[in-house]
DORO-31055 format. One record per residue: x, y, z of N, C-alpha, C in turn; residue number from 1. Coordinates in Angstrom, 2 decimals. Each point is the difference from the previous one (the first is absolute). Layout:
N
(pt (X,Y,Z),(X,Y,Z),(X,Y,Z),NUM),
...
This chain:
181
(pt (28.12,-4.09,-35.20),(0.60,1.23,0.43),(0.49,-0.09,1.44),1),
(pt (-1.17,-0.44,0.96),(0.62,-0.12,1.70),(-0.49,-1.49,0.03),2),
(pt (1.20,-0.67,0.67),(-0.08,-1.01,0.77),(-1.23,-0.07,0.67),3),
(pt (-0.40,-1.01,0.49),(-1.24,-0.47,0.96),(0.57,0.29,1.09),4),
(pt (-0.48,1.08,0.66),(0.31,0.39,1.76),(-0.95,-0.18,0.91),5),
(pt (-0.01,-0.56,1.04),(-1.35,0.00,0.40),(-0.38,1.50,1.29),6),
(pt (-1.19,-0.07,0.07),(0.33,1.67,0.81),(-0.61,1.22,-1.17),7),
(pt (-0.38,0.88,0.86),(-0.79,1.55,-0.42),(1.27,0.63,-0.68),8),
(pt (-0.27,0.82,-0.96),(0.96,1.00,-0.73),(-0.91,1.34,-0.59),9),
(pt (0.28,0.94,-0.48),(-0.73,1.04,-0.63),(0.70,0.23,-1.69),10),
(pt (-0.88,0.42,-0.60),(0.75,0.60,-1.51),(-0.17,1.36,-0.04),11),
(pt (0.92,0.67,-0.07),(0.14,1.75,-0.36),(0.71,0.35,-0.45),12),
(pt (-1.06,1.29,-0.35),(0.78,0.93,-0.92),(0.75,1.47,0.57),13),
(pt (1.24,0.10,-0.95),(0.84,1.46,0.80),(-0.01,0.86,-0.88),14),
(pt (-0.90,-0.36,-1.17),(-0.11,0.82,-1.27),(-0.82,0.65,-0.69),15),
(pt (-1.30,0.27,1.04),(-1.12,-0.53,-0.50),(-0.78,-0.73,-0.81),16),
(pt (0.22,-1.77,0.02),(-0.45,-0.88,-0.82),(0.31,-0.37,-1.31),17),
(pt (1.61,0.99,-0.35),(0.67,-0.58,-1.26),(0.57,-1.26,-0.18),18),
(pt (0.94,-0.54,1.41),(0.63,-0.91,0.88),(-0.74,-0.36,1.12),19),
(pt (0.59,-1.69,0.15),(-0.55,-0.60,1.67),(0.51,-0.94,0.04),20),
(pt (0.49,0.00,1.39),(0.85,-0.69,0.40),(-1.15,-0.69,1.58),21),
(pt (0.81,-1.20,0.35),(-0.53,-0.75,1.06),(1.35,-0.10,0.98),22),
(pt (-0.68,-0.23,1.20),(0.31,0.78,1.48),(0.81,-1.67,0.22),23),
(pt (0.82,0.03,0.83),(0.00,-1.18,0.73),(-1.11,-0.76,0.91),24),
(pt (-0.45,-1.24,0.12),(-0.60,-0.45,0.64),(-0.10,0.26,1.39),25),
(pt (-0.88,-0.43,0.83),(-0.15,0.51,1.64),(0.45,-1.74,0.17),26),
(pt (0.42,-1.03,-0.91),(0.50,-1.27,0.49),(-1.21,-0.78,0.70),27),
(pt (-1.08,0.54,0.94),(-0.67,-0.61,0.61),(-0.97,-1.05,-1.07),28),
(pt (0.50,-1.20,0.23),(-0.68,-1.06,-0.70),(-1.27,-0.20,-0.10),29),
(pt (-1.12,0.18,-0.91),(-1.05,-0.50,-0.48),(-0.59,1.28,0.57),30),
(pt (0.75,1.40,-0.12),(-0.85,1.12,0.02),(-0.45,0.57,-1.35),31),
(pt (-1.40,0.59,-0.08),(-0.42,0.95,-0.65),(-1.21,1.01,-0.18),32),
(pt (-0.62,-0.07,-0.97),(-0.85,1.22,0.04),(0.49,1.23,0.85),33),
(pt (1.42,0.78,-0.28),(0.04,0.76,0.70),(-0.41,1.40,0.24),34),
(pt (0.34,0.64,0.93),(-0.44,1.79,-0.55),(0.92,0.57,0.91),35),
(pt (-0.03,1.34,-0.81),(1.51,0.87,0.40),(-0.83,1.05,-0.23),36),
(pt (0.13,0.91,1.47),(-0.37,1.51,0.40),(1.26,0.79,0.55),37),
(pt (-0.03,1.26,-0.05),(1.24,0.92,-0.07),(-0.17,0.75,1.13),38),
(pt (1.30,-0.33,0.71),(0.11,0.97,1.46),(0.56,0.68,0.39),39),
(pt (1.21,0.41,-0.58),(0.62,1.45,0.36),(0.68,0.46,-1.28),40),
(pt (0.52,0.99,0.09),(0.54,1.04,-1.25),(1.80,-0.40,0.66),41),
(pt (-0.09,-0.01,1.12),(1.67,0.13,0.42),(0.56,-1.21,-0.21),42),
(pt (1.56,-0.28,-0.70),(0.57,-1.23,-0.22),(0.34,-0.48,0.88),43),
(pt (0.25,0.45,1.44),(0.54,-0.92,1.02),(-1.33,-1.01,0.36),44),
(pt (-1.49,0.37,-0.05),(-0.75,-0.49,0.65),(-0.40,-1.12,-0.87),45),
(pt (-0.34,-1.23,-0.02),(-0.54,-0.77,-0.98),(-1.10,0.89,-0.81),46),
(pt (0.04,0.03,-0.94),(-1.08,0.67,-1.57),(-1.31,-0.70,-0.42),47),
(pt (0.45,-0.97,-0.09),(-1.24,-1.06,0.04),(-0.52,-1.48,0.93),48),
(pt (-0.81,-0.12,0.73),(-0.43,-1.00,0.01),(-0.37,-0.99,-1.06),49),
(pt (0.25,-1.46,0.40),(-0.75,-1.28,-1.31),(-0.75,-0.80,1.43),50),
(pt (-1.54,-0.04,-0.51),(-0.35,-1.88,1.01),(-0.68,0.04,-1.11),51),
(pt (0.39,-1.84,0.17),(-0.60,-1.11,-0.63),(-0.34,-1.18,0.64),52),
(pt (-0.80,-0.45,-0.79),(-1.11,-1.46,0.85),(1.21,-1.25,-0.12),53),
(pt (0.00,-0.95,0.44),(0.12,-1.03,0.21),(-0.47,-0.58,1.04),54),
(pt (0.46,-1.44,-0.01),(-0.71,-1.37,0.63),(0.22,0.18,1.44),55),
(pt (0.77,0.40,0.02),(0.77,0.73,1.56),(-0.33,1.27,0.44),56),
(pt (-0.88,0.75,-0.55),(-0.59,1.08,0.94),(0.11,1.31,-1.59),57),
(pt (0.53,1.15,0.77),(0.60,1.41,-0.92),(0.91,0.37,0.11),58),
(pt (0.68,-0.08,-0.84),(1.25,0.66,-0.09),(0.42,1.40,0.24),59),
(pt (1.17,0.79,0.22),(0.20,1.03,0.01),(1.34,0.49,-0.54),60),
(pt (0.43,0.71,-0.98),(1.44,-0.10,-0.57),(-0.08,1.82,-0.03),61),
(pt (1.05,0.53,0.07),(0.34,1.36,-0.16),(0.85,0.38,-1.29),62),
(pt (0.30,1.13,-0.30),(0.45,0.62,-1.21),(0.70,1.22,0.60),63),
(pt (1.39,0.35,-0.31),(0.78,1.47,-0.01),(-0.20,0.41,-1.25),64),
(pt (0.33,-1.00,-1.46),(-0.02,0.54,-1.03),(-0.68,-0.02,-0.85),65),
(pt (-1.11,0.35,0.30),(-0.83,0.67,-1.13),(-0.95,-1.89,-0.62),66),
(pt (0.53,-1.34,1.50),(-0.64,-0.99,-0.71),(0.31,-0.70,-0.81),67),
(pt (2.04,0.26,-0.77),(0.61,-0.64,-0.71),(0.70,-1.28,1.14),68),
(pt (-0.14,0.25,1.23),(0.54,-1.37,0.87),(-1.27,0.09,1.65),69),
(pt (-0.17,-0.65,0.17),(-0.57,0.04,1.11),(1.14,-0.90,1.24),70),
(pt (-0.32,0.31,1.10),(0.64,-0.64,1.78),(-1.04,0.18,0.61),71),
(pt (0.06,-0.84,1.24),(-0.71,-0.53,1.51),(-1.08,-0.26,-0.33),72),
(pt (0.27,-1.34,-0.60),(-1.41,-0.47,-0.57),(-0.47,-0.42,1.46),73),
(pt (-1.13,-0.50,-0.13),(-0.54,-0.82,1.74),(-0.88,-0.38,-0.16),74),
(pt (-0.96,-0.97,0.75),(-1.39,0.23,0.07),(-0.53,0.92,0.73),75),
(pt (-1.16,0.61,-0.26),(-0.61,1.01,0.99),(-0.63,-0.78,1.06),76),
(pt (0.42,-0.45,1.22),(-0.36,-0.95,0.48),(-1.88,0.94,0.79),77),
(pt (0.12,0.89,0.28),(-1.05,0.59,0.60),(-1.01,0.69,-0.99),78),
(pt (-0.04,-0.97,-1.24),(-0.99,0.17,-0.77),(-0.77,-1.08,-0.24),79),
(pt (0.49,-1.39,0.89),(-0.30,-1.28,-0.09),(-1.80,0.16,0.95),80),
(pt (-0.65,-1.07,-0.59),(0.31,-0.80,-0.77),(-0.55,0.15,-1.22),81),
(pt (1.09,-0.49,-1.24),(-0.49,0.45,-1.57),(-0.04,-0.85,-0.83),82),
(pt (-1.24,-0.45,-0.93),(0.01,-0.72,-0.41),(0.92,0.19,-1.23),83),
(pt (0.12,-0.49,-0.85),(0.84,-0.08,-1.41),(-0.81,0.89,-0.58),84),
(pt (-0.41,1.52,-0.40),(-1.00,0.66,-0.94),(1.08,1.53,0.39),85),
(pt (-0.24,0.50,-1.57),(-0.01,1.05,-0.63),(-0.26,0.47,0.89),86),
(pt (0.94,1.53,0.58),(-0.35,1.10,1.01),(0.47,0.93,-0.93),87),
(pt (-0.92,1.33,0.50),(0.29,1.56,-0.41),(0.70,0.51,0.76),88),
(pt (0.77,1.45,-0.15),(1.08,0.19,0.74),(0.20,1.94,-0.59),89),
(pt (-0.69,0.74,1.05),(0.84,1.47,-0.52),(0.07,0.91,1.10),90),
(pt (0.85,1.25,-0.29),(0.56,0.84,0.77),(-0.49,1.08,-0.13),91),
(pt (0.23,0.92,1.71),(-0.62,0.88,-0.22),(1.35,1.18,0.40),92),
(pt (0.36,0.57,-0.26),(1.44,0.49,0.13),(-0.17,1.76,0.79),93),
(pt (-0.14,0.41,0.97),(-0.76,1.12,0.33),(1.09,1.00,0.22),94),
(pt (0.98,0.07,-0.05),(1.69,1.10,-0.20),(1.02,-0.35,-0.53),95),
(pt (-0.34,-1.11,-1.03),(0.91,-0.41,-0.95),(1.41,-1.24,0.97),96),
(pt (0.22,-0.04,1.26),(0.73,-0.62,1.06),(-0.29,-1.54,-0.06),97),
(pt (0.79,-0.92,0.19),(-0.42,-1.35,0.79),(-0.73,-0.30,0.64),98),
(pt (0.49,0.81,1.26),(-1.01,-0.27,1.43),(-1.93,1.07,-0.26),99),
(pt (0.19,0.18,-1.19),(-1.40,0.90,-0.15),(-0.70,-0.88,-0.77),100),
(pt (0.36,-1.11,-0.40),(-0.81,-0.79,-1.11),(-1.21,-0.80,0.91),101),
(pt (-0.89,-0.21,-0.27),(-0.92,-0.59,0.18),(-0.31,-1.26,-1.28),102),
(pt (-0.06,-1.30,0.56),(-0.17,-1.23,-0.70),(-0.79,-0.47,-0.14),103),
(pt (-1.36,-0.58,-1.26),(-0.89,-0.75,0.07),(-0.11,-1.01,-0.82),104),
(pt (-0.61,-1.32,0.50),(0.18,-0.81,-0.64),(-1.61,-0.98,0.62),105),
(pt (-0.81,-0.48,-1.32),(-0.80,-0.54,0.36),(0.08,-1.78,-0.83),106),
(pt (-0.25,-0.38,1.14),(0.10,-1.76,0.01),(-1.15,-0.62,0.31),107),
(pt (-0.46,-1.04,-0.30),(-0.70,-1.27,0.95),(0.96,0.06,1.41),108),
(pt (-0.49,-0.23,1.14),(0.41,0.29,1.30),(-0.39,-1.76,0.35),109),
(pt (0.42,-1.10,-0.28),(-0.72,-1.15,-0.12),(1.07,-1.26,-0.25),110),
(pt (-0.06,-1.56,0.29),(0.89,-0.36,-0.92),(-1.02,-1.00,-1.47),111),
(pt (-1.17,0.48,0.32),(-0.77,-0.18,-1.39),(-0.12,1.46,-0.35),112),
(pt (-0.50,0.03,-1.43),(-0.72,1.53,-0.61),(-0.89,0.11,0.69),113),
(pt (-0.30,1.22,1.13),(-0.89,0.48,0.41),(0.75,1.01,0.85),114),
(pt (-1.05,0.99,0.80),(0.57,0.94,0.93),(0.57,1.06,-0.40),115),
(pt (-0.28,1.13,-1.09),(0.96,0.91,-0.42),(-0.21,0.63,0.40),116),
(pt (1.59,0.46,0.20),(0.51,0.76,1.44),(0.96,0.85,-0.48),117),
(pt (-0.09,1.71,0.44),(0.81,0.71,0.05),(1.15,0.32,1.05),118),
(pt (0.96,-0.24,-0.50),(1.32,-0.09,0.56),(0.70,1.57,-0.14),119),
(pt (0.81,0.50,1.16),(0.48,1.16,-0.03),(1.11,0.31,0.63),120),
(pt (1.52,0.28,-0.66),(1.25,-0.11,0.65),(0.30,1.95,0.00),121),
(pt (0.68,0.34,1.07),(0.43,1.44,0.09),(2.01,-0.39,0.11),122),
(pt (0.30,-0.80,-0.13),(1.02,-0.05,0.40),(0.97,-0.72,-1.15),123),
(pt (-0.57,-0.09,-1.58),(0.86,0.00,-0.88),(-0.58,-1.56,-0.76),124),
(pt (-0.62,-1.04,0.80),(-0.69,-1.23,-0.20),(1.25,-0.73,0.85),125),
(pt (0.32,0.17,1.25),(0.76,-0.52,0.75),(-1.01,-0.88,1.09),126),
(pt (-0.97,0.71,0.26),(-1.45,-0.21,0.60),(-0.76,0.02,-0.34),127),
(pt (-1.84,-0.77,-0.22),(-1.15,0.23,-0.13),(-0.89,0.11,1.58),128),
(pt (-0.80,1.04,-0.37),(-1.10,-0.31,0.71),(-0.81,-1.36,0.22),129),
(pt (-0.49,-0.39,0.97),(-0.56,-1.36,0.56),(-1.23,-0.47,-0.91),130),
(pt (-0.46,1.26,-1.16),(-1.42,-0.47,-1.54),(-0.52,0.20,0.66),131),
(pt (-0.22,1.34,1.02),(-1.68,0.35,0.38),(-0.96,0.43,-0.50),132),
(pt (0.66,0.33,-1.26),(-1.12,0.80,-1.37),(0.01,-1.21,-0.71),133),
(pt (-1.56,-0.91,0.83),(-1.04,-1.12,-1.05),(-0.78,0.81,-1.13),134),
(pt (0.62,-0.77,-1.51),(-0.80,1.45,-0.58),(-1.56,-0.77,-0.42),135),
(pt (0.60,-1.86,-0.18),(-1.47,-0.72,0.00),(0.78,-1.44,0.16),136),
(pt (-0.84,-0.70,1.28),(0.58,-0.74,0.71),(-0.88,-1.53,-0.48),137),
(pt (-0.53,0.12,-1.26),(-0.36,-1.70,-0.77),(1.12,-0.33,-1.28),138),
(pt (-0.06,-0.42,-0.58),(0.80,-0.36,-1.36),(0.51,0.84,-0.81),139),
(pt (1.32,0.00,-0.04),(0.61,0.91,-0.87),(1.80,0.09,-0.45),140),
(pt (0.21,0.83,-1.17),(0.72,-0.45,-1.16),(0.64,0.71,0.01),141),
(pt (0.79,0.22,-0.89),(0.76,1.25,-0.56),(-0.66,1.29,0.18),142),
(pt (1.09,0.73,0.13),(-0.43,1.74,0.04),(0.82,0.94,-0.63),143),
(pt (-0.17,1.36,0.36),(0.49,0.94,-1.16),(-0.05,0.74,0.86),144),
(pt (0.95,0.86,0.29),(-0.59,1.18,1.00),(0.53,1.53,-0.95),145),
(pt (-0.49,0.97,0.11),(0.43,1.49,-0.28),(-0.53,1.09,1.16),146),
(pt (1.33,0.67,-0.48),(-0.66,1.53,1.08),(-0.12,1.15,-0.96),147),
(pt (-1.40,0.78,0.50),(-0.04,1.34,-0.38),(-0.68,0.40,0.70),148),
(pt (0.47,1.36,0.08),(-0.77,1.55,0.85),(-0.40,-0.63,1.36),149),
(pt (0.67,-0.36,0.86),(0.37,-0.45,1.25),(-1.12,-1.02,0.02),150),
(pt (-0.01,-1.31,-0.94),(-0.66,-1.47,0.02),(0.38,-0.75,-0.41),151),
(pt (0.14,-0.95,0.95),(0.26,-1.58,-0.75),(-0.93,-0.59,-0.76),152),
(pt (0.29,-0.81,-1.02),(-1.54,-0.29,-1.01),(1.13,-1.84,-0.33),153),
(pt (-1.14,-0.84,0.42),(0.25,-1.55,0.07),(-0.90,-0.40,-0.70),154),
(pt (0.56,-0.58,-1.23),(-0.75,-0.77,-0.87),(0.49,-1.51,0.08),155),
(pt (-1.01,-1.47,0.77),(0.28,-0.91,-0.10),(-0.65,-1.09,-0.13),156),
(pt (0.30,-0.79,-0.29),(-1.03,-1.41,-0.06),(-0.76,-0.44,1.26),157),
(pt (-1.12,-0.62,-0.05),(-0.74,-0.28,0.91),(-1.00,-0.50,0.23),158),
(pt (-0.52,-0.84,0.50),(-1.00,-0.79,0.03),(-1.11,-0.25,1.45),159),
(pt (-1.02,-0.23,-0.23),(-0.61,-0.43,1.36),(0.19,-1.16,0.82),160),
(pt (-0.56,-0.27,0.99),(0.60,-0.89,0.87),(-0.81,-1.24,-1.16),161),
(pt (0.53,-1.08,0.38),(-0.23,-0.76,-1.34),(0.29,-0.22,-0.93),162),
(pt (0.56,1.30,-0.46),(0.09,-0.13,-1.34),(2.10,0.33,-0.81),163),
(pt (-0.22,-0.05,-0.89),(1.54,-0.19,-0.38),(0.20,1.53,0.15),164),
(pt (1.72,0.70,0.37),(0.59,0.84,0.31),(-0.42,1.13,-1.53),165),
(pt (-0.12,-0.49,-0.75),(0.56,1.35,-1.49),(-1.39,0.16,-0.79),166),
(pt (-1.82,-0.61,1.28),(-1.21,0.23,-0.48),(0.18,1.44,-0.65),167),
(pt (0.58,1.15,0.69),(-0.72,1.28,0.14),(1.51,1.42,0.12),168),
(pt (0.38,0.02,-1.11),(0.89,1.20,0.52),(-0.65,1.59,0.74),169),
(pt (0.66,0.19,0.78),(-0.76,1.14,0.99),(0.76,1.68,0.01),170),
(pt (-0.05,0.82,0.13),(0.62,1.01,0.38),(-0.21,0.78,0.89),171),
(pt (0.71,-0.38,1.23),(-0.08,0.80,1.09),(0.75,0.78,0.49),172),
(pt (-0.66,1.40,0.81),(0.85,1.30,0.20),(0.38,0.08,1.46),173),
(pt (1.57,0.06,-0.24),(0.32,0.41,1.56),(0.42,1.61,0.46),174),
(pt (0.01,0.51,0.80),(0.56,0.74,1.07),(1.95,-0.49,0.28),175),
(pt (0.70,0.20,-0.81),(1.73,-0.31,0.68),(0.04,1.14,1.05),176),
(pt (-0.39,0.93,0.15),(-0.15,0.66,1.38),(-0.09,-0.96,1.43),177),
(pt (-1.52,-0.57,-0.14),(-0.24,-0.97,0.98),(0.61,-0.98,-0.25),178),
(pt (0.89,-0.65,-1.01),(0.76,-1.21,0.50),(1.54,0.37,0.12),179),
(pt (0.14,1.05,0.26),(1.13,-0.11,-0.17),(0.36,0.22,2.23),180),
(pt (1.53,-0.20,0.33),(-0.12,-0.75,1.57),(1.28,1.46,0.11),181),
């Protein structure tokens, strides 16, 4: 059906799930595991954020339409340093605006699995915060993040010092109040 592209893409639906179609690639070579959170209602402002892992850090690609093409892919260079692992990624949208979105995204903060670290952009994912929210600073994996009723809730792999990253999935509760800058 699609050529081998290398690079992050999304599949959606405009129909609710009768049809699906796939997005153009973000091109960035030997990216994936991606995730896509939603940041403004207005079409001039980018609509969606995409980051994805690769060997080279996280990616960052934007969306006007609805995620059928993404532009300005980059690395997030001030999310470095990242190892190659699965990051979570969501929004907190507080007047429906661009500049009102609040960004979270939790990673290994490391260039092995370990260090997961909450990351927090106010400015669209143009910027991260410097990962001052250590949420557990020994071995660790993939994560999941959700918000409800003003909390972040991080579900991720993890392990003790010693021991391998994905011993122990955890769920821990944040405050986006206090991390947010």
């Amino acid at each position: 059906m699609y050529a081998s592209v290398p690079g992050s893409y999304v599949i959606f639906s405009d129909d609710g799930g009768k049809s699906w179609s796939r997005s153009t690639s973000i091109g960035a070579g030997g990216s994936g595991e991606c995730q896509v959170a939603a940041m403004a209602i207005d079409s001039d402002s980018p609509q969606l954020l995409m980051a994805s892992r690769s060997l080279l850090g996280r990616y960052v690609s934007y969306s006007r339409d609805g995620g059928e093409t993404w532009f300005n892919t980059s690395l997030a260079n001030s999310l470095a340093p990242q190892t190659p692992c699965e990051s979570s990624l969501v929004s907190m949208t507080y007047t429906g605006v661009f500049l009102d979105t609040h960004l979270y995204l939790t990673a290994p903060h490391s260039l092995v699995r370990q260090n997961m670290t909450l990351f927090t952009s106010s400015d669209g994912g143009y910027s991260w915060d410097k990962g001052e929210v250590v949420i557990w600073a020994g071995p660790a994996g993939y994560s999941s993040l959700a918000y409800y009723k003003l909390r972040l809730y991080c579900l991720y792999e993890r392990g003790d010092v010693g021991k391998e990253y994905w011993d122990t999935l955890t769920l821990a509760t944040l405050s986006p109040l206090v991390c947010c800058v």
